[in-house]
N, C-alpha and C positions, 0 to 999 in steps of 0.2 A: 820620968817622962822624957822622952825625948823634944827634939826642936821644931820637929814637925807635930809631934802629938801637941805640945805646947800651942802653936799656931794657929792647928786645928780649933781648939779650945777656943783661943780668944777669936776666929771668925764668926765662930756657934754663937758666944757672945754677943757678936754682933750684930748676930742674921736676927738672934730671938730680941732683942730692942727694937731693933731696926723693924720689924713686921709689927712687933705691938705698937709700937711708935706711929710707925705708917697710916692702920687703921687709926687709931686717937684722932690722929692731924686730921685724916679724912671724914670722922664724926662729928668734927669740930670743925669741920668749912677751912679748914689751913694746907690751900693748894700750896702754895710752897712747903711746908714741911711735910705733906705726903709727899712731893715731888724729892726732900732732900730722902727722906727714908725709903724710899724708893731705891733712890741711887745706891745710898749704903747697902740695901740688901741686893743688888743686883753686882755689885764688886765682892761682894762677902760671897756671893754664891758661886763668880765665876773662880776665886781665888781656893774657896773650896773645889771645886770642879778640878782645878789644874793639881790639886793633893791625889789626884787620883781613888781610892776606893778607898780609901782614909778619909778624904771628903766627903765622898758619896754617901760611905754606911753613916758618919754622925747627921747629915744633912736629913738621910731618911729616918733617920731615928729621932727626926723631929715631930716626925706625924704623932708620934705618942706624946708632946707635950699637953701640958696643963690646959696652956693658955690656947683658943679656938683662932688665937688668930696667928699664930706660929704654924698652927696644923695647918692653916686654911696657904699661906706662904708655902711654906713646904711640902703641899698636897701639888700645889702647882709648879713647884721646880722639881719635883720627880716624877711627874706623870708620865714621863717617856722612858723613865728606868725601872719604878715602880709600877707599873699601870694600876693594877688590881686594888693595890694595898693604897696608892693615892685616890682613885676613886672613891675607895671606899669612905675614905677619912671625909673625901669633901660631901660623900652623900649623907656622913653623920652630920657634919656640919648642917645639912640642909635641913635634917631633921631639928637640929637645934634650936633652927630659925636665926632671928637677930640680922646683925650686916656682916658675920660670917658666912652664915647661910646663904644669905642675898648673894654676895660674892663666890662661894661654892657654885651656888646653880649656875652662873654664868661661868664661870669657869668649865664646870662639865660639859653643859652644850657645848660651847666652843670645841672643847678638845672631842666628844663625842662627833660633833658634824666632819671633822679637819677626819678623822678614823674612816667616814662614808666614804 
């Protein structure tokens, strides 16, 4: 592995805590630590971004995770590169229901109205 695949890796790491984290704290009434996990995944995202398409492909190859609230993260930081394949992800989510879901649907309209 190189220094950058290296890199790569532990941002991934830290986007996918960071996003399950995020929701927890926000389930759990803990405005500051969604607010801290927030931050982490929005430096973890930009830092991926600047990797160029080394970033980008692992970042979107989040939407196939496990966990609904990784996909639901990662639906929404590739909407503009993904369109299609992030929609998709968050209209599963919707299906899914829960505060994925919940979070999904707003997501989509928004980015859906911003498209009008």
């Amino acid at each position: 592995m190189t220094t950058t695949d290296l890199e790569v890796a532990r941002l991934i790491s830290a986007y996918r805590e960071a996003a399950k984290g995020n929701f927890e704290a926000h389930a759990k009434g803990d405005p500051d630590g969604t607010a801290r996990h927030a931050r982490t995944l929005a430096a973890a995202r930009s830092k991926l971004k600047a990797h160029g398409r080394d970033g980008e492909t692992e970042l979107v190859a989040l939407l196939r995770d496990a966990d609904p609230s990784v996909r639901c993260w990662a639906a929404a930081d590739v909407l503009e590169l993904e369109p299609e394949r992030a929609a998709a992800v968050l209209r599963g989510l919707i299906a899914e229901g829960g505060f994925e879901g919940f979070s999904a649907r707003i997501l989509l309209e928004q980015w859906q109205k911003r498209r009008e």
